[in-house]
C-alpha positions in Angstrom: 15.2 -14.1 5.6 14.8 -12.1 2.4 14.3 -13.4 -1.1 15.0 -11.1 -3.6 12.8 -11.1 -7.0 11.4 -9.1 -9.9 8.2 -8.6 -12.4 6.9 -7.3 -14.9 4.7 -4.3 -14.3 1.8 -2.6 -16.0 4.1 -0.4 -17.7 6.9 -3.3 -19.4 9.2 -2.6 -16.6 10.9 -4.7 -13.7 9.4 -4.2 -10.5 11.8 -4.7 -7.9 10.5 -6.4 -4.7 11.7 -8.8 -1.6 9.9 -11.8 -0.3 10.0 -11.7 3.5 9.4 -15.2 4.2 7.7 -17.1 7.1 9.4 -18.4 9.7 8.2 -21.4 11.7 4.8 -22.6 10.4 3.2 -20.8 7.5 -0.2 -18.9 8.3 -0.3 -17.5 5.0 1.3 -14.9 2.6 0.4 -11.3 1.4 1.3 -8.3 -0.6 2.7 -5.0 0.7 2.2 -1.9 -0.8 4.3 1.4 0.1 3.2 4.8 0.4 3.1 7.5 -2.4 7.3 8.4 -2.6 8.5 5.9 -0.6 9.6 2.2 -1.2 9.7 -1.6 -0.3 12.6 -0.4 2.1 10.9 2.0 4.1 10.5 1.8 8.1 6.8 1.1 7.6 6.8 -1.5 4.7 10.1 -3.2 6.0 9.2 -3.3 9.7 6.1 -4.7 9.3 6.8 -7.2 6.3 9.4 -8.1 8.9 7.8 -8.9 12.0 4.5 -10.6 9.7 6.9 -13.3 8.3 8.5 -13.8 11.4 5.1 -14.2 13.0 4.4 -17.1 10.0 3.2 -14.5 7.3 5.0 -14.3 4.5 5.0 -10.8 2.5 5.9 -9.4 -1.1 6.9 -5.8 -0.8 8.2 -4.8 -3.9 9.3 -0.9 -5.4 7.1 0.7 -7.8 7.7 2.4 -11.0 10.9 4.2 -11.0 11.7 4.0 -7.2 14.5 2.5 -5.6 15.1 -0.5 -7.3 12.5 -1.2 -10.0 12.8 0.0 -13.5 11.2 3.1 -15.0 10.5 6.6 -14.3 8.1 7.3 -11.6 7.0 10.1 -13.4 5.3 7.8 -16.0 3.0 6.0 -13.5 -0.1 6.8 -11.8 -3.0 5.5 -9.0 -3.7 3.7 -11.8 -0.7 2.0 -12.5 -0.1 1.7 -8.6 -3.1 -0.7 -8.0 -2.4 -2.8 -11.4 1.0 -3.3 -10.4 -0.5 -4.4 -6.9 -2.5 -7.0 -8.5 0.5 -8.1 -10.9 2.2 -9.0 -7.3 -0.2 -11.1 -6.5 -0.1 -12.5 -9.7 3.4 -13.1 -9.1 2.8 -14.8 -6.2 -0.2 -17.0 -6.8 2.1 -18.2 -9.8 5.0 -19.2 -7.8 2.1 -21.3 -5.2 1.6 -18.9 -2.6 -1.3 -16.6 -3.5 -1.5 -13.9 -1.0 -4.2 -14.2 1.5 -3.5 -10.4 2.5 -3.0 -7.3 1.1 -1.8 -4.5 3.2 -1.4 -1.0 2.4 0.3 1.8 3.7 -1.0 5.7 3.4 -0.8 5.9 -0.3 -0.6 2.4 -0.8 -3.1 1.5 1.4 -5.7 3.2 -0.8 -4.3 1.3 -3.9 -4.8 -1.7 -1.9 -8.2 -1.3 -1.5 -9.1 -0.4 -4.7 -7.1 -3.6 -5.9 -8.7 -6.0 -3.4 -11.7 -7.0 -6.4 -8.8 -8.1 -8.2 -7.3 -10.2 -6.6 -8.7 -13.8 -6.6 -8.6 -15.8 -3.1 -8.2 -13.0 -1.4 -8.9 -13.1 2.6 -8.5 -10.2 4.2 -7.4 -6.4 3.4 -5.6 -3.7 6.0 -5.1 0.3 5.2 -2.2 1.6 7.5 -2.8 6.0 7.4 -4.3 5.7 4.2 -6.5 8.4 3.0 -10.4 7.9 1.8 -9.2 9.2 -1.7 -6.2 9.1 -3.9 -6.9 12.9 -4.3 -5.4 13.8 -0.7 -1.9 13.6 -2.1 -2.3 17.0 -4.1 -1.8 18.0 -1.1 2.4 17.5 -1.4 2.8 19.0 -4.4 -0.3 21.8 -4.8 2.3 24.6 -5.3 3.0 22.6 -8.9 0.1 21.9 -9.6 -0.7 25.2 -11.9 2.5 24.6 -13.8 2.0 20.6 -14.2 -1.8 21.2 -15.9 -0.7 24.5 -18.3 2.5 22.5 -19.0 2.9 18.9 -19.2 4.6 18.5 -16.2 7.2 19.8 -13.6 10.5 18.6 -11.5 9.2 18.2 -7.8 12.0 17.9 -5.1 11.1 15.4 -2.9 13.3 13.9 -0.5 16.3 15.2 -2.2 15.8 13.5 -5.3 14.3 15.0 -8.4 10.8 13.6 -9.4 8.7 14.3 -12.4 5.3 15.0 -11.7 3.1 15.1 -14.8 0.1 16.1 -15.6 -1.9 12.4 -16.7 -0.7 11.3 -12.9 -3.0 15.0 -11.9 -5.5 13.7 -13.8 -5.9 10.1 -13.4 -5.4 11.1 -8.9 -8.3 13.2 -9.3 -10.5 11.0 -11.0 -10.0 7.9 -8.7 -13.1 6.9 -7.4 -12.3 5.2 -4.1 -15.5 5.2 -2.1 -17.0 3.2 -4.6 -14.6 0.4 -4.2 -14.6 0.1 -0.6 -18.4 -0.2 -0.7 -17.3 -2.9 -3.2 -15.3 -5.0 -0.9 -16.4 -8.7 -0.6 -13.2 -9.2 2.1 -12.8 -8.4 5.7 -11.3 -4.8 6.6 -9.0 -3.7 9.3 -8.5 0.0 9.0 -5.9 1.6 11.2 -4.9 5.1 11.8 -2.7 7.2 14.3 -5.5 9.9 15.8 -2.5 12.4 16.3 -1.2 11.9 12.2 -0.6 15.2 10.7 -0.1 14.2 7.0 -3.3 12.1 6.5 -6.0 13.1 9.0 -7.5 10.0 11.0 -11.0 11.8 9.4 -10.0 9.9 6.4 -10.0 6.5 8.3 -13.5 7.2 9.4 -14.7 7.3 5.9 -13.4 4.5 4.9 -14.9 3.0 7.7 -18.0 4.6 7.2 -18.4 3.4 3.4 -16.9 -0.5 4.1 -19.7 -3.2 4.5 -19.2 -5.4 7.7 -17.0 -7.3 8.5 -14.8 -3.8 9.3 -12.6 -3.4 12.3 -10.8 -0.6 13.1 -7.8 0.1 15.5 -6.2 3.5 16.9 -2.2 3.8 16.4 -2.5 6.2 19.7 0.9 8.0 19.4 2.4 6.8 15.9 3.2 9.4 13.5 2.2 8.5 9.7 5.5 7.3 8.7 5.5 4.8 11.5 9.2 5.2 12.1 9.8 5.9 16.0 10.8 2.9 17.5 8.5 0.0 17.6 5.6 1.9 16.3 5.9 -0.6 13.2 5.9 -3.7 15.2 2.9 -3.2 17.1 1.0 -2.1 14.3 2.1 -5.9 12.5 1.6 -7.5 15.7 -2.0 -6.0 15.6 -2.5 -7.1 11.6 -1.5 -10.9 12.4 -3.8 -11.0 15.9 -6.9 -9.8 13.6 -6.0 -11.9 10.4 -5.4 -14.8 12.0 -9.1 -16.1 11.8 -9.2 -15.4 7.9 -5.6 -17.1 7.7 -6.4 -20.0 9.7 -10.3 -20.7 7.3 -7.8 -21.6 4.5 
């Protein structure tokens, strides 16, 4: 069962998100965040928001700027904006009574978790699905623009078949991101899991986030999962995995 609800984010727009909640007794709640393009409705942030609240998690996965159903042009956001409007859903949360124990992150958004983890007050636990070490790794998708965003302002980038805007503060503010220096930060518990056979985000960029996190740290192989997570039950297992290893930080509450 899906709730649907809305915020404001960093920028003054709605945020668009639904509230997968808990079936059965509650463990505890948590945030979602979706990779760089994608959106609260994709197989990796649905399936596992899914299968968490059906396994007594409750999760907030919501759209960010100017994607699917929030407000805004996703051309006017930014890492920046991504992990602000992370921590304004848990904001959202904690203000309706359920502050979110966890915040899990997928590729993009599993760095933006991380470097919102600080932020967010009561926080238990953290999880990066394919996430890369630093924001910086998604130049990768669009470095043929890149020349023409930085002499010009910015550029249309086809992605997906829809036209996105890619300008040249987002350049800017992915390259200055300083990720390592938040994960060294962390004063929460980190699962880190990567597919060793992902060819968008290389499972070297698990290892240094491992590498730079202060124990406790876990880490767990996706053996055979591409990075999108959408062959079938590639999503489950990986939230079935997530509630297993949270369940000690739920159950301290």
């Amino acid at each position: 069962m899906a709730q649907r609800i809305s915020f404001p984010g960093t920028t003054g727009h709605r945020l668009a998100g639904l509230l997968d909640l808990p079936e059965g007794e509650v463990r505890g709640w948590g945030v979602f965040a979706h990779g760089f393009t994608l959106g609260k409705d994709s197989p990796a942030a649905a399936r596992i928001c899914r299968a968490l609240a059906a396994d007594g998690i409750g999760m907030l996965r919501f759209d960010n700027l100017g994607l699917g159903d929030s407000e805004g042009e996703w051309g006017d956001g930014s890492f920046t904006h991504k992990v602000s409007d992370t921590v304004r859903a848990a904001e959202f949360m904690a203000a309706r009574g359920t502050a979110p124990d966890l915040l899990v992150g997928h590729s993009f958004g599993g760095a933006a978790v991380l470097a919102a983890a600080s932020r967010v007050p009561g926080l238990r636990a953290v999880v990066s699905v394919g996430a890369p070490s630093e924001p910086r790794h998604v130049e990768h998708n669009y470095d043929a623009l890149v020349d023409r965003v930085m002499a010009e302002g910015h550029a249309e980038w086809m992605v997906g078949g829809r036209a996105l805007t890619l300008k040249r503060a987002f350049v800017k503010d992915v390259r200055q991101a300083d990720l390592k220096q938040q994960i060294r930060g962390l004063r929460v518990p980190l699962l880190v899991m990567h597919s060793p056979t992902d060819d968008t985000v290389s499972v070297d960029n698990a290892s240094a986030i491992f590498r730079a996190a202060p124990h406790p740290r876990s880490f767990v192989s996706l053996d055979g999962s591409d990075h999108l997570l959408v062959a079938p039950g590639q999503a489950g297992r990986a939230a079935r995995i997530i509630s297993a290893w949270a369940d000690q930080y739920l159950r301290s509450a």
